[in-house]
C-alpha positions as CSV (number, residue, x, y, z in Angstrom):
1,X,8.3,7.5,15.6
2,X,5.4,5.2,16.7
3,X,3.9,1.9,15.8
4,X,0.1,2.2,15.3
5,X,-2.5,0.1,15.1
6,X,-3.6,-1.9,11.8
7,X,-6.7,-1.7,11.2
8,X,-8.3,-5.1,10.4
9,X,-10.5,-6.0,7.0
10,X,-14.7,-4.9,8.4
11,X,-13.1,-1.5,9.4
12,X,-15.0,1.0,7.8
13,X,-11.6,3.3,7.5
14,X,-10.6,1.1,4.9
15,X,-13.5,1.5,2.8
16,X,-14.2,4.9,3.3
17,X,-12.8,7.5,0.8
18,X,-9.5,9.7,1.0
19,X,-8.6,13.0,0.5
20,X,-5.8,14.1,-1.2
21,X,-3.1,15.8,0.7
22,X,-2.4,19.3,0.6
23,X,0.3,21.1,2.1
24,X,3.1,18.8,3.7
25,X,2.9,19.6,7.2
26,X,3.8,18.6,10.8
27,X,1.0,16.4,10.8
28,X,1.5,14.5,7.8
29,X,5.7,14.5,8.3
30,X,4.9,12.3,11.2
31,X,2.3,10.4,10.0
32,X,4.8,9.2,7.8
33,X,7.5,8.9,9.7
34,X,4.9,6.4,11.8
35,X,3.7,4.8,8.7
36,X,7.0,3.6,7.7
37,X,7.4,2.4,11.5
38,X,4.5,0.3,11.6
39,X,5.4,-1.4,8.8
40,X,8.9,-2.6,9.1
41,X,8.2,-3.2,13.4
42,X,4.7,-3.9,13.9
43,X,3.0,-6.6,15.2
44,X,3.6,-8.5,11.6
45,X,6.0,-6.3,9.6
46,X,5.0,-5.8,6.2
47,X,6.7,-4.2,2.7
48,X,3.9,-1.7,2.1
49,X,1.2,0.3,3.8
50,X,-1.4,2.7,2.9
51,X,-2.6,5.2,5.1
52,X,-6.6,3.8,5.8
53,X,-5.0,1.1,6.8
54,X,-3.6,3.2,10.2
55,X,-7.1,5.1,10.2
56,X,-6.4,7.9,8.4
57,X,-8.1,8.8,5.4
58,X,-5.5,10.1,3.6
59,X,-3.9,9.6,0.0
60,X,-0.6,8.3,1.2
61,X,1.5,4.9,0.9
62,X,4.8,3.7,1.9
63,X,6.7,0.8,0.6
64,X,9.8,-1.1,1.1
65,X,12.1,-1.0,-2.1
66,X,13.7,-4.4,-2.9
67,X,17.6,-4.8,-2.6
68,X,17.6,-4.9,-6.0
69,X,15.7,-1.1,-6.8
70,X,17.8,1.3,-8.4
71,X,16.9,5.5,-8.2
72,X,16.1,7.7,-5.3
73,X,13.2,9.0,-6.5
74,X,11.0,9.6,-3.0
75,X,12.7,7.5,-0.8
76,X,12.7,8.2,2.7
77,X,15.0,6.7,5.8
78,X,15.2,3.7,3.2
79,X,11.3,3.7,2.5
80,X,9.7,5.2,-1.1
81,X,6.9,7.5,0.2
82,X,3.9,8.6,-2.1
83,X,1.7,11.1,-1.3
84,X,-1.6,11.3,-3.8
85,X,-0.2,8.2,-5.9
86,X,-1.8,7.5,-8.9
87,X,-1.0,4.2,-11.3
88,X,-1.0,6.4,-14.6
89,X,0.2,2.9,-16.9
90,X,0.5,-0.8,-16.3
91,X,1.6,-4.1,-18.6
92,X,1.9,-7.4,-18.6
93,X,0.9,-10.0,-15.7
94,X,2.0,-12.1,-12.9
95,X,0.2,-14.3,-10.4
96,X,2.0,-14.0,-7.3
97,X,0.8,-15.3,-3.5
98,X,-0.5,-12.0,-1.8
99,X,-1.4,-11.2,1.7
100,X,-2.5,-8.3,3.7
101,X,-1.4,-6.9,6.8
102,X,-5.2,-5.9,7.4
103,X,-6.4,-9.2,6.5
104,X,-3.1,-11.3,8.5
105,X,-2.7,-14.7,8.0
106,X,-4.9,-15.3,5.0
107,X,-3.0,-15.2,1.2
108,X,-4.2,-16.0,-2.5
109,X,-2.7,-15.8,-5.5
110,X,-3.4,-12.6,-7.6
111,X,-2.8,-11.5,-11.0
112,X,-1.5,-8.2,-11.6
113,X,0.4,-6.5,-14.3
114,X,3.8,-7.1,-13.6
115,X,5.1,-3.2,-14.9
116,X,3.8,0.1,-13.5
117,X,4.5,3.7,-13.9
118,X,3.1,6.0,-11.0
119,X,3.2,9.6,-9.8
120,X,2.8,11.3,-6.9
121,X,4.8,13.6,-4.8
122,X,7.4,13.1,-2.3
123,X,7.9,13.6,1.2
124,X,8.7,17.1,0.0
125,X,5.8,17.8,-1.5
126,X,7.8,18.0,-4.8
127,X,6.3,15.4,-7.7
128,X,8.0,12.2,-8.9
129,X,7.1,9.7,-11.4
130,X,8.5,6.0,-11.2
131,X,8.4,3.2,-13.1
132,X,9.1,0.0,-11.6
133,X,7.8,-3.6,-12.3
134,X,8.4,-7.2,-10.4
135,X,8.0,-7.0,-6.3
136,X,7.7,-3.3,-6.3
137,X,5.0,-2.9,-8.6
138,X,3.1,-5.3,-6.7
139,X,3.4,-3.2,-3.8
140,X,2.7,-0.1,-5.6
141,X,-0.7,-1.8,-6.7
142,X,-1.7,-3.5,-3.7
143,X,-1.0,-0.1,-1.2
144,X,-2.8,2.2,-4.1
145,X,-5.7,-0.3,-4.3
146,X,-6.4,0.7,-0.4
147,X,-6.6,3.8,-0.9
148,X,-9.8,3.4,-3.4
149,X,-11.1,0.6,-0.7
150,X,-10.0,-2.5,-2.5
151,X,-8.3,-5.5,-0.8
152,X,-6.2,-8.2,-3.1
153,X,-9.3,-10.7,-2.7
154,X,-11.3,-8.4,-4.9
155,X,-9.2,-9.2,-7.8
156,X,-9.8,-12.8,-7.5
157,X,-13.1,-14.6,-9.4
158,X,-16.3,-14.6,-7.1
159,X,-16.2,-17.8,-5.9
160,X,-12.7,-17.7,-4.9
161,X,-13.4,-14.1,-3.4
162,X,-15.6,-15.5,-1.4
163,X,-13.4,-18.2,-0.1
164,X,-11.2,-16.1,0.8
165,X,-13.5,-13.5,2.6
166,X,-14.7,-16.3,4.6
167,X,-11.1,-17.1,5.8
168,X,-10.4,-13.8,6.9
169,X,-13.6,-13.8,9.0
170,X,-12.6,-16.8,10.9
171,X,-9.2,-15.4,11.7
């Protein structure tokens, strides 16, 4: 496993669109394997990553499950893994403080529904549907929202978008 490198907010990777992934191969067993590395023992550790974000163009996201998630469903050496996730219902709201590890250092809060169900497939390849609300949910959102080129900020009301944009260019 490696760390790689986190690609910071102006990157055009993390705008850009993905493609879904097809056959589970080599390629993309490592590539997860680093993904879920990175995170946890990077230069700023994080719960959750999405594949842009480490320069690949590619429908994938890990996430850290809280102490407190119950099920298996596609976790991986203690990580959930999605592969071509897709947020298929969501409920209710919480504002929580957010941050980014490819905006680092800057945080708002950010209204989200507080209860998702999502699908995807595993590190198998076989498909799994979870439903999940609090921390994890939050994750879920913020790690899919990359992978359609959205940051946290953009769910904020123009002028406070633009607050925050200007924060993250001056870090």
């Amino acid at each position: 496993m490696a760390v790689l490198q986190i690609r910071r907010h102006g990157d055009r990777v993390l705008t850009a669109r993905v493609e879904p992934v097809g056959d589970v191969t080599d390629e993309i067993l490592t590539l997860l394997d680093d993904m879920i590395d990175t995170m946890r023992n990077g230069e700023t550790p994080g719960v959750g990553l999405a594949a842009p974000q480490v320069a690949k163009a590619l429908s994938i996201i890990v996430a850290e499950p809280p102490p407190d998630h119950e099920g298996t469903d596609a976790v991986y050496n203690g990580a959930i893994v999605l592969l071509n996730p897709e947020i298929v219902y969501a409920t209710g709201h919480t504002i929580i403080e957010e941050g980014c590890l490819s905006c680092r250092g800057v945080t708002a809060e950010v209204e989200r529904p507080s209860h998702v169900v999502i699908k995807g497939l595993d590190r198998d390849g076989n498909a799994v549907k979870l439903e999940v609300e609090g921390a994890l949910a939050r994750i879920f959102q913020h790690e899919v929202d990359h992978l359609h080129g959205r940051f946290f900020f953009d769910h904020l009301n123009p002028i406070r978008r633009q607050l925050v944009k200007a924060r993250i260019r001056r870090t």
